[in-house]
N, C-alpha and C positions, 0 to 999 in steps of 0.2 A: 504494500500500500504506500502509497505518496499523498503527501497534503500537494491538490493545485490547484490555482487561482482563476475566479472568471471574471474577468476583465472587461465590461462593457464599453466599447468606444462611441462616438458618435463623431461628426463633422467639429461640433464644438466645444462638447464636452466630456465627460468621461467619468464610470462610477467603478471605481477602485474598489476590490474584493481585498480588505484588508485579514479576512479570517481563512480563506481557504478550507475547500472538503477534501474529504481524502476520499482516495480515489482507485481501484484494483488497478485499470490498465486505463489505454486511453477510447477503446468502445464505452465507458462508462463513461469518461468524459466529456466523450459525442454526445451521449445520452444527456448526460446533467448541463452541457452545453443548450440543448432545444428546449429542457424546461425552463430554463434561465430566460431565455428570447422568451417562451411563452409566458410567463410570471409578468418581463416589460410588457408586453403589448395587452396584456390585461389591466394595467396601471394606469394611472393618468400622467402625462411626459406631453412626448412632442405627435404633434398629427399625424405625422408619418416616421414610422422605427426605421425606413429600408435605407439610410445611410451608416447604422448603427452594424457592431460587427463585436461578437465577443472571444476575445483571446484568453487562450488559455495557457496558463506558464506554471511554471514548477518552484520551486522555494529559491532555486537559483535567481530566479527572472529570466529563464528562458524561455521562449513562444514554444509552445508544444504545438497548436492547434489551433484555427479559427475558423468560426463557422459564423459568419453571415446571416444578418436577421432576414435577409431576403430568401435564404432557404426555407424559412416556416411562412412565410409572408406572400412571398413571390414579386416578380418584378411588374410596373405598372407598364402601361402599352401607352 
């Protein structure tokens, strides 16, 4: 197990995971990665989440991982 961090970006701001989950490998982190986007876009924030991108890093601060709010979302036409 690893503690790692999910990182929400946006265009102009950013919500820092200062606790970290622990985590078996990194399919789990995909996983807690899409509940995370889906938690924001149930919240009240910004009109649209599809600039928004949550990274995933490890105690070091390395990027493990990122997955794109526009994956749960989709891209507008």
């Amino acid at each position: 197990m690893a503690t790692l961090y999910f990182h929400c970006v946006g265009t102009r701001e950013a919500m820092v995971d200062r606790r970290g989950s622990e985590m078996d490998d990194l399919s789990d982190a995909r996983a807690r990665a899409f509940h995370v986007i889906q938690a924001f876009i149930r919240s009240a924030g910004p009109e649209d989440w599809r600039e928004w991108t949550v990274y995933v890093n490890d105690e070091e601060g390395e990027e493990l991982l990122s997955v794109p709010f526009t994956s749960v979302l989709g891209r507008t036409h």
